[in-house]
Backbone as a ProteinNet text record, in pm:
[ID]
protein_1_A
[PRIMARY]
XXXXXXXXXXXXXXXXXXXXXXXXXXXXXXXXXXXXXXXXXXXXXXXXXXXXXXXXXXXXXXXXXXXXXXXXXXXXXXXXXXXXXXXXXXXXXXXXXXXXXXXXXXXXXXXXXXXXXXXXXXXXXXXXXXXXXXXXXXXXXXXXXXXXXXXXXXXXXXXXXXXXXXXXXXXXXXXXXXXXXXXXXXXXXXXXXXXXXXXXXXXXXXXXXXXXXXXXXXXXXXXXXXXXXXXXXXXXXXXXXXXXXXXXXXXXXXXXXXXXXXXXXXXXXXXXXXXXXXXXX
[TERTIARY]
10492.9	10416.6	10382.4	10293.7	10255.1	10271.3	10329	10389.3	10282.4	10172.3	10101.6	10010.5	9994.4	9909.9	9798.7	9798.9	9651.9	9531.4	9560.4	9386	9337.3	9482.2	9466.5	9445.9	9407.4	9402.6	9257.5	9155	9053.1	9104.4	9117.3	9114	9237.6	9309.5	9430.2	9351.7	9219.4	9164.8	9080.9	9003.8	8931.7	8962.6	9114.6	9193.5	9248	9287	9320.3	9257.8	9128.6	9084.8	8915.3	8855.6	8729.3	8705.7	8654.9	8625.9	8519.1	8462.4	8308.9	8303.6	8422.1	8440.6	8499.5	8574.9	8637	8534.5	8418.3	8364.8	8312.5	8322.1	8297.7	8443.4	8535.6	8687.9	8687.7	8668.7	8719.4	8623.3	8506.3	8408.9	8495.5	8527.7	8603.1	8700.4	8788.9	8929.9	8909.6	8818.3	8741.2	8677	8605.6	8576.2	8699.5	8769.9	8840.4	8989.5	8996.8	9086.3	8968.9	8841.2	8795.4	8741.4	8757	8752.9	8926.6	8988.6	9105.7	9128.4	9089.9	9104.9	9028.8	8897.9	8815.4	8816.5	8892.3	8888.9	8917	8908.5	8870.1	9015.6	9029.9	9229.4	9193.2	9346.4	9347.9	9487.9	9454.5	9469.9	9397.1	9383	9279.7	9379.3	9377.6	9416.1	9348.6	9333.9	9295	9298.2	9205.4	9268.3	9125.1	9162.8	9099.4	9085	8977.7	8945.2	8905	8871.4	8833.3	8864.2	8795.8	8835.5	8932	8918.6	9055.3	8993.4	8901.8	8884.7	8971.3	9079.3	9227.4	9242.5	9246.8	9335	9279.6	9138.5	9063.3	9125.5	9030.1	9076.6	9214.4	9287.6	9429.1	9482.8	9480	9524.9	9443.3	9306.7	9234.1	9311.5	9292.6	9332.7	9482.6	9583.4	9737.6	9715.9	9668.3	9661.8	9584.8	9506.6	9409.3	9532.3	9619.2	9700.9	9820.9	9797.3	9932.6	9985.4	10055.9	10014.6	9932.5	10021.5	9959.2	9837	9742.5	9608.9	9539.8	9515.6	9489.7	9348.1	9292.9	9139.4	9137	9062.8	9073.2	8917.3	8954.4	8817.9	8873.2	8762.4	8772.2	8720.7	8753.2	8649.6	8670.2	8554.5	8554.6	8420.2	8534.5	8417.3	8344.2	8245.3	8171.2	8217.4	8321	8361.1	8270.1	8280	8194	8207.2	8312	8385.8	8330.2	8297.9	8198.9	8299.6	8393.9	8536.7	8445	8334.3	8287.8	8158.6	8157.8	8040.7	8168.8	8264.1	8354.3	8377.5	8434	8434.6	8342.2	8220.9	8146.9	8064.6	8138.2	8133.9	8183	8329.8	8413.5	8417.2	8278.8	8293.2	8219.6	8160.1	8056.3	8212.5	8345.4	8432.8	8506.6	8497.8	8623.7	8537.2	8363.4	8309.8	8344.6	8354.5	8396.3	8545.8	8590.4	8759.4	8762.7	8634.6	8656.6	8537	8567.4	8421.8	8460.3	8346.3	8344.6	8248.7	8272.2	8248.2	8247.7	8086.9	8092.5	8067.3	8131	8090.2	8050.5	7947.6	7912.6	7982.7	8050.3	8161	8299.9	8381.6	8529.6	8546.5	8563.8	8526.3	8713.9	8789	8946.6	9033.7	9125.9	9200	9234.9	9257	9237.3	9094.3	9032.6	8869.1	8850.7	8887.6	8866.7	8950	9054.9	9161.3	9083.8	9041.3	8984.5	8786.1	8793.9	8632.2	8710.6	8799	8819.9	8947.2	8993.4	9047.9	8904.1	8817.4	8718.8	8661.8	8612.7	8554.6	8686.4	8785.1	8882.4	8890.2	8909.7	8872.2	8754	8649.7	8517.9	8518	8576.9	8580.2	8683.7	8751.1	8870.3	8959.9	9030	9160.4	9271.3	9368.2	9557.3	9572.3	9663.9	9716.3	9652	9653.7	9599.1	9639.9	9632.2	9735.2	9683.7	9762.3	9756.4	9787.4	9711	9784.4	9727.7	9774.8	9703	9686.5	9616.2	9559.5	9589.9	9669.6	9756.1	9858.6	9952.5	10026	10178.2	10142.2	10282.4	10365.5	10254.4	10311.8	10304.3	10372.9	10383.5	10321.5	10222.7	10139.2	10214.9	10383	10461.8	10508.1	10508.6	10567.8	10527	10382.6	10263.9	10358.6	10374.6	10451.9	10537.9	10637.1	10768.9	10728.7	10623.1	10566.1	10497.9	10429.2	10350.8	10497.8	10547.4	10686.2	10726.8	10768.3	10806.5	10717.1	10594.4	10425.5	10496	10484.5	10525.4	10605.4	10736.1	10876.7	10876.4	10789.3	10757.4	10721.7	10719.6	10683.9	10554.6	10480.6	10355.8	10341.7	10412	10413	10508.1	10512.7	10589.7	10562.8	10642.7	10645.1	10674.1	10607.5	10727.1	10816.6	10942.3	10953.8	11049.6	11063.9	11104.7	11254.6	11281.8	11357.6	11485.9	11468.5	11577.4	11676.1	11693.4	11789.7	11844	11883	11842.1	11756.5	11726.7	11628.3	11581.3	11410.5	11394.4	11224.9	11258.9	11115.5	11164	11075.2	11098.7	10944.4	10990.9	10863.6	10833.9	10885.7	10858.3	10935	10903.6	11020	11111.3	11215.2	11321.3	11266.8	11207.9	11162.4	11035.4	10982	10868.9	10965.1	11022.9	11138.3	11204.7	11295.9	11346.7	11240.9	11129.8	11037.8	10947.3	10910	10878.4	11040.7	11111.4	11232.4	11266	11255.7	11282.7	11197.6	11039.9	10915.2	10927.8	11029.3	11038.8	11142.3	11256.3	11414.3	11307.1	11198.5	11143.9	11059.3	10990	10947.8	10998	11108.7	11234.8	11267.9	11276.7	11427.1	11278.7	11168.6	11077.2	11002.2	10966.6	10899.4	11016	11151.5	11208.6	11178.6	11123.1	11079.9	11159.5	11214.4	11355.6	11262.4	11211.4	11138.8	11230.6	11258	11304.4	11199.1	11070.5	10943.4	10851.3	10835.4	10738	10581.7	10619.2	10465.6	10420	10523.7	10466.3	10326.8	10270.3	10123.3	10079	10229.9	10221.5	10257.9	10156.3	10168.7	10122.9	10187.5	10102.3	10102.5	9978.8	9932.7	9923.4	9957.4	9859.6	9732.5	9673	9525.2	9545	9650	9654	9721.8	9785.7	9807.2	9687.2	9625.2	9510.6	9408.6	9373.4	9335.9	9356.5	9507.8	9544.1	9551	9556.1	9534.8	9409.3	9360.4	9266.3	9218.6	9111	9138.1	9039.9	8960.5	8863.8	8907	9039.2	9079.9	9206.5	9215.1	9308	9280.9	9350.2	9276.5	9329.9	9379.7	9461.4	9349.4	9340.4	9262.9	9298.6	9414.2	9535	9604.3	9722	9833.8	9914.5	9890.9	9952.8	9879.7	9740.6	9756.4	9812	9886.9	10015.3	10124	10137.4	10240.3	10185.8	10082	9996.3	9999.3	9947.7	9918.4	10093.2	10228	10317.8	10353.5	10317.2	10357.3	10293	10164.2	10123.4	10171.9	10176.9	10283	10399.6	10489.5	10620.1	10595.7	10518.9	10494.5	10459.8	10363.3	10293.8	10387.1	10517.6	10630.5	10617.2	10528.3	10513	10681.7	10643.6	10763.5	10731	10822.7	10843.8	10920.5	10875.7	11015.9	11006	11080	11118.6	11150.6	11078.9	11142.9	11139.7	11270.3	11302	11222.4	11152.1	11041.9	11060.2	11050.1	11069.3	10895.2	10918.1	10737.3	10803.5	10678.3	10689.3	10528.1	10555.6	10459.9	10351.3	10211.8	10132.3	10137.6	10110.8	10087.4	9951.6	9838.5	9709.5	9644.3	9532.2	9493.8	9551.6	9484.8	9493.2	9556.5	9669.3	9739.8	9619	9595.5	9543.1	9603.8	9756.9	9780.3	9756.1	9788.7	9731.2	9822.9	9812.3	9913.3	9845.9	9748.2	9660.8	9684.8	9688.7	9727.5	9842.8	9898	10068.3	10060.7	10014	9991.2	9963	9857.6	9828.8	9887.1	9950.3	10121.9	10189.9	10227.2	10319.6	10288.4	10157.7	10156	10140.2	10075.5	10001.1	10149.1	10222.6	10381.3	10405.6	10397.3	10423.9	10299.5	10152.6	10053.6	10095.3	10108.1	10163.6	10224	10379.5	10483.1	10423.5	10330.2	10290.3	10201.3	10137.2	10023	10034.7	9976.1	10015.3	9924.8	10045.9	9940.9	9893.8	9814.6	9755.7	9710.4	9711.4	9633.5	9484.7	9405.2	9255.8	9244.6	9134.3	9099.8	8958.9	9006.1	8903.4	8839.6	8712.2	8597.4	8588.2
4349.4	4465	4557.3	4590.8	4686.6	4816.3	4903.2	5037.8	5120.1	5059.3	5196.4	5254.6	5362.5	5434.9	5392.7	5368.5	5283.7	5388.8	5497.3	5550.5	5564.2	5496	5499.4	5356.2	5251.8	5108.5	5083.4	5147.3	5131.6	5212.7	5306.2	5343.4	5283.4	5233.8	5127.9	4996.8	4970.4	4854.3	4874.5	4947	5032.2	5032.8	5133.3	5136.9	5004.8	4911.1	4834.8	4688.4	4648.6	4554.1	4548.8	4688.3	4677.9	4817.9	4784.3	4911.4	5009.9	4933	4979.6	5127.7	5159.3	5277.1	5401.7	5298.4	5445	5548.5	5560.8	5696.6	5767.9	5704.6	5822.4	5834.6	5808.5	5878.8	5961.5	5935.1	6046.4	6141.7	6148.8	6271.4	6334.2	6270.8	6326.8	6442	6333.2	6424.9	6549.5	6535	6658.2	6776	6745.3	6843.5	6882.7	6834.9	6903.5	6963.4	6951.2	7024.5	7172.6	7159	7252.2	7388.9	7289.9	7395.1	7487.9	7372.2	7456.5	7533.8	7560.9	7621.5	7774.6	7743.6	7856.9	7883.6	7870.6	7913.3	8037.6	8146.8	8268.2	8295.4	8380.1	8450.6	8574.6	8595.3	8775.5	8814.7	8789.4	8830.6	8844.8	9006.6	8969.4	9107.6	9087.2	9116.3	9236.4	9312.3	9414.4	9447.8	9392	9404.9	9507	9650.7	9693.2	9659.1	9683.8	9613.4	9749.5	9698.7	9781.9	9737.2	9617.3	9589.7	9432	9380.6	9293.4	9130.3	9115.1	8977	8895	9002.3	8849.5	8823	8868	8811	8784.3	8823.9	8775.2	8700.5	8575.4	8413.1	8402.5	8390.3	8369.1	8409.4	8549.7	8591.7	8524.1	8574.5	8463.2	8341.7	8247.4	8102.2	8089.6	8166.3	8152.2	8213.9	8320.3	8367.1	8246.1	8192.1	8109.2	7915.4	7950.1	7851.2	7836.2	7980.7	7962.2	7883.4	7835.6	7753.6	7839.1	7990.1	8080	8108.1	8117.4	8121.4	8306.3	8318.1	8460.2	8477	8629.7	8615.9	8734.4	8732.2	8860	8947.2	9035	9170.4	9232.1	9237.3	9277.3	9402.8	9486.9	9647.6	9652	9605.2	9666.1	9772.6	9879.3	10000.5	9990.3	9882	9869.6	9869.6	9725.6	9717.7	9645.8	9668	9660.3	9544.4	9461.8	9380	9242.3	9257.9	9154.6	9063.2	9173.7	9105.6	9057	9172.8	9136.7	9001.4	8978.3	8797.2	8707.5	8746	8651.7	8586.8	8704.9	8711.5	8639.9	8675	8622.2	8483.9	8433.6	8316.6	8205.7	8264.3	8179.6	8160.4	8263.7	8290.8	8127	8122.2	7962.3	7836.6	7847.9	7790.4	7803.5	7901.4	7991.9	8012.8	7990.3	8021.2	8153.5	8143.8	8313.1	8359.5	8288	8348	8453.9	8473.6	8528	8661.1	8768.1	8936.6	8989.5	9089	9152.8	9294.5	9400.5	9516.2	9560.4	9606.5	9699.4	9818.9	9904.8	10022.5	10058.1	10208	10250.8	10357	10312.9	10409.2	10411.7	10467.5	10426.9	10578.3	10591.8	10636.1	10660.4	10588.4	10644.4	10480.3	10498.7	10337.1	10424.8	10542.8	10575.5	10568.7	10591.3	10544.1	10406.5	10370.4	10206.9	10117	10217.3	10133.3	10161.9	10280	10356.5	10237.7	10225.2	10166.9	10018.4	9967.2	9848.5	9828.8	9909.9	9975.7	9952.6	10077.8	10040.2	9879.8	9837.8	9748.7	9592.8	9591.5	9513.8	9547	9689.9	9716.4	9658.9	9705.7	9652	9483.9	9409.8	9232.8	9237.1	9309.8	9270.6	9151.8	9201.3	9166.5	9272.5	9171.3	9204.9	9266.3	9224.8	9275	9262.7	9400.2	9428.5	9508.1	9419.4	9402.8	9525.9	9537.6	9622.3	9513.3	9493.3	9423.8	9447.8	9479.7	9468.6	9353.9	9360.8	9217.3	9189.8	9222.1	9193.4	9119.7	9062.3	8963.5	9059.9	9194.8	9305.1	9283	9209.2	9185.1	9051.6	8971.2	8870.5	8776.5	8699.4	8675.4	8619.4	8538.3	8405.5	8553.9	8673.9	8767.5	8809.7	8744.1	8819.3	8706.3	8626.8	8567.3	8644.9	8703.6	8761	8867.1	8916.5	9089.1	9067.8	8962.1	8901.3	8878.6	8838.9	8788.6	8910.2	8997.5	9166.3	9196.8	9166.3	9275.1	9233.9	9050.4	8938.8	9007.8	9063	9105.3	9216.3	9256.3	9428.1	9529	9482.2	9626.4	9635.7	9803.4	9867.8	9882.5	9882.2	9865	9857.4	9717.3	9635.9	9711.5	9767.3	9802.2	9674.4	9632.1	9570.9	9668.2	9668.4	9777.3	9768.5	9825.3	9806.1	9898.4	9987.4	10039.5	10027.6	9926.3	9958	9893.2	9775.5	9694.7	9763.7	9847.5	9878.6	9920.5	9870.6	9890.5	9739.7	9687.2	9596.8	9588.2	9580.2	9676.1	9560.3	9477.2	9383.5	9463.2	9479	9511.9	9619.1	9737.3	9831.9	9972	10002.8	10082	10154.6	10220.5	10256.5	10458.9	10516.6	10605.5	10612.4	10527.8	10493	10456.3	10385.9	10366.6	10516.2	10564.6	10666.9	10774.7	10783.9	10853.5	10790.3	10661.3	10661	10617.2	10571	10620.4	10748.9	10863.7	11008.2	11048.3	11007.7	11036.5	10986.7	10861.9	10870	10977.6	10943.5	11047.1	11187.1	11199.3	11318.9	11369.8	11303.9	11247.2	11265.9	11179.5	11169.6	11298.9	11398.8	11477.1	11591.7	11636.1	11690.7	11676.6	11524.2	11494.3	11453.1	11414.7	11382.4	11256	11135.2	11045	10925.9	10827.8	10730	10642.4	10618.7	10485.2	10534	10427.2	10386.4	10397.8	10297	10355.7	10391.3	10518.1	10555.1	10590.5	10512.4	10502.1	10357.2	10284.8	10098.9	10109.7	10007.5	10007	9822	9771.6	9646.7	9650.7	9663.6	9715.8	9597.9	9620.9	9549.1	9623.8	9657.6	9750.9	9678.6	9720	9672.8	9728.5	9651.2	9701.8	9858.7	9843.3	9959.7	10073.1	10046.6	10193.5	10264.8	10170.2	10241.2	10261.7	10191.3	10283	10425.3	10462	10575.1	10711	10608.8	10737.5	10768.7	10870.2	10958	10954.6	10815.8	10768.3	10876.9	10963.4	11047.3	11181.7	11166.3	11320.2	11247.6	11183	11156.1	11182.1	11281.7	11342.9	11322.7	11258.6	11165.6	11056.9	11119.1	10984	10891.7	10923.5	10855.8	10763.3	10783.4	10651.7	10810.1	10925	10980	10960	10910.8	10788.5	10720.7	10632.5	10559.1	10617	10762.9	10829.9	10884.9	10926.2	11056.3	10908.9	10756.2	10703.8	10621.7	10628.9	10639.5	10761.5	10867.5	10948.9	11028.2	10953.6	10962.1	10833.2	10756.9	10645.6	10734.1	10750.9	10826.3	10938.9	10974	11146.5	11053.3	10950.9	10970.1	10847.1	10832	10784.8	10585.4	10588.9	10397.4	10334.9	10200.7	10147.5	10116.8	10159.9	10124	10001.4	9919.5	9852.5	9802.2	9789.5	9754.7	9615.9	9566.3	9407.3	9442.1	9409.7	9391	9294.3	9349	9269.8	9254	9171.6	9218	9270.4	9346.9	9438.7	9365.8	9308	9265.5	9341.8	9392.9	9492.7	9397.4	9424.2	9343.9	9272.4	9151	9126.1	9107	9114	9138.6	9244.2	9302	9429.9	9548.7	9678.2	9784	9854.2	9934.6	9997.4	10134.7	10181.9	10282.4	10427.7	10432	10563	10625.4	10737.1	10874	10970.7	11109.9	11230.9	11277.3	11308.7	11386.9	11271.9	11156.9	11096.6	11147.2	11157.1	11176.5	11342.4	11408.3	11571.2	11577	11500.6	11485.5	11502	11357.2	11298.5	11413.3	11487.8	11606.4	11736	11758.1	11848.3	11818.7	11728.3	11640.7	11639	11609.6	11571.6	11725.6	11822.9	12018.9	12019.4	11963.8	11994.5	11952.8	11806.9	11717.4	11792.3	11860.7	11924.7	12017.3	12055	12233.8	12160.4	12056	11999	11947.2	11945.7	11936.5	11769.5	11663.4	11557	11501.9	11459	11439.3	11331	11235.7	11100.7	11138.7	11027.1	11018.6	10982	11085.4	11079	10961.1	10876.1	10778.9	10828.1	10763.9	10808.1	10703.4
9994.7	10045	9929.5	9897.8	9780.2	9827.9	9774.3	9755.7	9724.5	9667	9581.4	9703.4	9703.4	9863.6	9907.6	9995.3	10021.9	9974.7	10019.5	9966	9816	9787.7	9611.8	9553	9625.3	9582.2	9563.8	9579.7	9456.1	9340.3	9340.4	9211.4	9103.1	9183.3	9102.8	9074.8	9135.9	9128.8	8985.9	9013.6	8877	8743	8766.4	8609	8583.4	8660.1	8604.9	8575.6	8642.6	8596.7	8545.7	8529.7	8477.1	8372	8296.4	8155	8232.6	8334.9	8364.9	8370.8	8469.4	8508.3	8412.3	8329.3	8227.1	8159.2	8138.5	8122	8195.9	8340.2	8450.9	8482.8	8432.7	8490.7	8377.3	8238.9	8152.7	8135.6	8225.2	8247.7	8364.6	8492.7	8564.2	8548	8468.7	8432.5	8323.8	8278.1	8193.7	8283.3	8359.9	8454.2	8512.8	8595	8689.1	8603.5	8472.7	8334.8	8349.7	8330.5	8243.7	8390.7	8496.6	8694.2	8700.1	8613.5	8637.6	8525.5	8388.9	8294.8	8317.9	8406.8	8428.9	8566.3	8619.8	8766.9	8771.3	8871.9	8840.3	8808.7	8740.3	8710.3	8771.5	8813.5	8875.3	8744.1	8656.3	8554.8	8423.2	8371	8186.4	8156.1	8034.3	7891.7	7821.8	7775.5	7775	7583.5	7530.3	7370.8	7284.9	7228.8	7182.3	7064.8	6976.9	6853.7	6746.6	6580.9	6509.2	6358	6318.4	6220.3	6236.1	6337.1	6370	6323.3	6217.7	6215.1	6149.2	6046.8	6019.4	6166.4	6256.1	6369.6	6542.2	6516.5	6639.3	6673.5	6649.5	6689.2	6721.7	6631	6647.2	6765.5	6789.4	6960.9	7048.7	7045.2	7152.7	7199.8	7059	7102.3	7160.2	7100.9	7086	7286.9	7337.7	7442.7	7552.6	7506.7	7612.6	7572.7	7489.7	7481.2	7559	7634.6	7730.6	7899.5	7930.8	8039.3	8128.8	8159.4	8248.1	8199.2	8307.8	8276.6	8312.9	8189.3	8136.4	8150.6	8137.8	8121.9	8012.3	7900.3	7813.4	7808.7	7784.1	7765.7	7654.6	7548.8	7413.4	7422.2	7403.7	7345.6	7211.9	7170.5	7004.4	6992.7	6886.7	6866	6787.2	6741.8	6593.9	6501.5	6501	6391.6	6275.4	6178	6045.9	6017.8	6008.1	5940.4	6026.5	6148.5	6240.9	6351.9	6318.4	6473.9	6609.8	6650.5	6741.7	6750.6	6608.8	6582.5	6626.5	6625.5	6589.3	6743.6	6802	6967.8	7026.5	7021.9	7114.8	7048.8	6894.7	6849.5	6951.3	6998.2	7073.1	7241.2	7293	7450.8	7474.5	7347.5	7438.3	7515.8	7391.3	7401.8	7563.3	7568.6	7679.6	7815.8	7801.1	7891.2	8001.7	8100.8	8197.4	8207.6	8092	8059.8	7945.4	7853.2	7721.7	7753.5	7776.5	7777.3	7652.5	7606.4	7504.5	7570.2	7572.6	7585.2	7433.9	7407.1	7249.2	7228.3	7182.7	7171.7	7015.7	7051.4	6895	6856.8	6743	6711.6	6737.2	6650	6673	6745.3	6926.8	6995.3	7075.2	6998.1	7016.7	7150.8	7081	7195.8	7360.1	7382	7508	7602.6	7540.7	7594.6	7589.7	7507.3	7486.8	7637	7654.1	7729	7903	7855.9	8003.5	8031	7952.5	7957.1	8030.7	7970.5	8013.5	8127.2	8217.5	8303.8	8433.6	8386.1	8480.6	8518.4	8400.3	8403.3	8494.2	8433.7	8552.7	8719.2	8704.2	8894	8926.5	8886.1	8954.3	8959	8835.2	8906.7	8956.6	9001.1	9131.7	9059.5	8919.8	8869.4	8941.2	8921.6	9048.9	8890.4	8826	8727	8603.5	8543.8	8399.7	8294.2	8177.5	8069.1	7972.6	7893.4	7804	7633.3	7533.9	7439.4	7285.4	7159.8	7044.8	7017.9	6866.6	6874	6729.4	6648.5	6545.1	6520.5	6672.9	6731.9	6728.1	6695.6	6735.1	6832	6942.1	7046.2	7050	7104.5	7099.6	7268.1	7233.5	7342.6	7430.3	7389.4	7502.1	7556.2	7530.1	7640.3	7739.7	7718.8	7831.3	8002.1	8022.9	8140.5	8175.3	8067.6	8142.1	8219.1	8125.4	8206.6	8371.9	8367	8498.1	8597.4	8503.2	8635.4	8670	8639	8645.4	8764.2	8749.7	8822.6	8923.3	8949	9063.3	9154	9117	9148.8	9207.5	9211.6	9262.3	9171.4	9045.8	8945.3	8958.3	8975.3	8967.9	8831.2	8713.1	8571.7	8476.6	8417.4	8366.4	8188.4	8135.8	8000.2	7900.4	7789	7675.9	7626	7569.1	7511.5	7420.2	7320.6	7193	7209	7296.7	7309	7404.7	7496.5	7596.9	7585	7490.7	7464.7	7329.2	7320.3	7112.2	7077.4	6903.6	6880.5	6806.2	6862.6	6850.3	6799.6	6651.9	6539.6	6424.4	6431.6	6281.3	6154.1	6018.8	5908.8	5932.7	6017.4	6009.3	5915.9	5845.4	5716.5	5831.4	5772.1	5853.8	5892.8	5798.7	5856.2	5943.5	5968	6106.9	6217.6	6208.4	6340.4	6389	6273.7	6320.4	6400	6353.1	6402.2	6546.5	6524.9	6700	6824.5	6773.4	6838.8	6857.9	6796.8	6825.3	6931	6889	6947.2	7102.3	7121	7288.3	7330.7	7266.7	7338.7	7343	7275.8	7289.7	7424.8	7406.7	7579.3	7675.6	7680.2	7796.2	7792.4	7705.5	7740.6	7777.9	7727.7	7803.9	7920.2	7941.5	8085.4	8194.5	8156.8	8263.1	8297	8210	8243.1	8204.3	8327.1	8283.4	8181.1	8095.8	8028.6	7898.7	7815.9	7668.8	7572.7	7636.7	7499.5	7570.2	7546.9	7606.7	7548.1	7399.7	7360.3	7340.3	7386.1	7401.5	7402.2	7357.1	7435.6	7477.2	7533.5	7569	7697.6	7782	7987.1	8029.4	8185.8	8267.1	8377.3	8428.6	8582.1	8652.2	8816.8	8917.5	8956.3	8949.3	9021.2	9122.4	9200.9	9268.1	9248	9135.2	9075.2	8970.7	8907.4	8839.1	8906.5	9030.9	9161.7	9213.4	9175	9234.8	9079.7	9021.4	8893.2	8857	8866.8	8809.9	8683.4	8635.9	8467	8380.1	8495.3	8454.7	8399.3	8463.3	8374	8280.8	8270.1	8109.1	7983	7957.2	7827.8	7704	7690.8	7544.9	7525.7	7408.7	7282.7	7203.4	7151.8	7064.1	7118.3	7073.5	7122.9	7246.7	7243.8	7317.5	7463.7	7448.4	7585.4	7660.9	7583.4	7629.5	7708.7	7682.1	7714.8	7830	7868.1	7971.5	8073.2	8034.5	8153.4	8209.4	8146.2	8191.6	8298.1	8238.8	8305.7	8449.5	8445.2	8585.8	8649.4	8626.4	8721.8	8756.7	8681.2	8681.4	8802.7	8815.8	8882.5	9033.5	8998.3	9145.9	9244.8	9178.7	9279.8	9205.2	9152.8	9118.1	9072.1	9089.7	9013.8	8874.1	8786.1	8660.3	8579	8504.8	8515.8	8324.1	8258	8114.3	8109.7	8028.7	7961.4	7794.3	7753.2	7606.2	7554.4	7437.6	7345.2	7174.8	7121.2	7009.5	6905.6	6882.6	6804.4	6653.6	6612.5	6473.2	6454.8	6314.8	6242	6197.3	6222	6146.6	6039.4	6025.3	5873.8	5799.3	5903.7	5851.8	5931.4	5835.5	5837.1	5878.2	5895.7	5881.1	5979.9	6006.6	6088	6122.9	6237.2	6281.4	6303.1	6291.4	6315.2	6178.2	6237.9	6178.6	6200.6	6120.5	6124.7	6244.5	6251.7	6401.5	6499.4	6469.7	6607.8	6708.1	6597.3	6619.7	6659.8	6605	6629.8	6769.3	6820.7	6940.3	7048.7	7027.9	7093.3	7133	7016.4	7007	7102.5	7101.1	7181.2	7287	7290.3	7480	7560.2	7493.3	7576.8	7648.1	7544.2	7649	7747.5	7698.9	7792.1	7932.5	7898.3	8045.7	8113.2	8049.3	8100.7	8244.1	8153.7	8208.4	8351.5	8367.6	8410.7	8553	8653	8793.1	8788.9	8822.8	8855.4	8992.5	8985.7	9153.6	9125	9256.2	9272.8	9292.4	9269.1	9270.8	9388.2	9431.4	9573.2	9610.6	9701.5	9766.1	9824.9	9812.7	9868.2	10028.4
[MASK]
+++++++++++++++++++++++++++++++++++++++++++++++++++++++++++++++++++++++++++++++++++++++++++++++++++++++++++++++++++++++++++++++++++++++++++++++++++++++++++++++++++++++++++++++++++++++++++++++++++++++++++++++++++++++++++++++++++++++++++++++++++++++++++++++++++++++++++++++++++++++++

């Protein structure tokens, strides 16, 4: 009695006794790889740009290499250097898994994050990422954070802080200083998070629904901190996964003393600041 399933005994007939058919099976199995590679995700990636062509590609590919199937949106602000030729070199590859949003002018990573915030609500992505594109963050972490969203978290932090401290290449007075820069945070906003200037998130769709992205008034990395802390206020779940941040090794770091000035004061503004959910229309 033959075992193999009957509705499968042509195609056992096929593979095994005529060539005829093998390039309409390996057109087959190519299509239905490349339906499931691009099938729509309710997940994208969120990576601002500015100069990033050591390391375009590399995240792209290392990110679209993961089993979990990701979708990314680039905002680059005119970068010079041609990060954004590079990008949309590779969308022919990635087809409706790979966007590029460009802006004129280096126009600040809170706008950048807010332009591409909007732009995920309107295609009706579940969860949306937050990520640089220098490999600081490390792309095999992007799963653990999804598993977090999965679990019930409204926003899944990476974070460099809650296990220790977990900062590879970064000199020891930059550590001491964005480590201070959270306990600083915390002990003014009242807010349980470890780093609270991560900028490796993952949202749900329905909390950046409920936050108000029109009045966020951080331009800097003290962004990071203003859009924790309306989660924090408006009751969301929070939740931390230990990451390890390794410091770039190609191109140019973006902070700044006024970035940081920013930070510094935005944290008393917040204090003083009444937050409210965004009202539906």
């Amino acid at each position: 009695m033959n075992s193999f399933p009957k509705g499968l005994q042509r195609w056992k007939y096929i593979l095994k006794n005529t060539k005829k058919y093998q390039k309409s099976i390996k057109y087959l199995f190519l299509h239905l790889y490349l339906i499931n590679f691009n099938m729509e995700s309710t997940k994208i990636i969120i990576i601002p740009t500015y100069n990033e062509k050591e390391n375009i590609a590399k995240i792209i590919n290392a990110i679209f290499n993961l089993e979990d199937k990701f979708h990314i949106l680039i905002i680059d602000d005119g970068s010079p250097d041609g990060t954004a030729d590079i990008v949309k070199g590779l969308q022919n590859a990635y087809n409706e898994s790979l966007h590029i949003i460009e802006r004129k002018g280096k126009l600040g990573l809170g706008t950048a994050y807010m332009t591409g915030f909007k732009w995920a609500i309107e295609h009706n992505y579940s969860y949306i990422f937050e990520m640089d594109a220098d490999f600081s963050h490390d792309p095999k972490d992007l799963p653990r954070l999804y598993h977090e969203a999965e679990m019930g978290a409204d926003l899944v932090i990476g974070s460099r802080y809650c296990n220790g401290i977990s900062v590879i290449n970064w000199p020891i007075g930059r550590v001491i200083m964005s480590y201070c820069a959270s306990v600083y945070v915390r002990k003014i906003l009242g807010i349980n998070v470890f780093d609270t200037t991560s900028g490796f998130k993952c949202y749900k769709k329905e909390l950046l629904e409920k936050i108000d992205l029109d009045n966020i008034r951080m331009r800097g990395y003290g962004f990071q901190i203003e859009m924790k802390y309306n989660a924090y206020k408006l009751g969301y779940k929070i939740k931390e996964v230990p990451i390890i941040f390794i410091d770039r090794k190609e191109g140019v770091s973006k902070m700044s003393s006024s970035i940081f000035g920013e930070a510094f004061w935005g944290v008393l503004w917040m204090k003083l600041r009444r937050i409210r959910p965004r009202k539906t229309k």
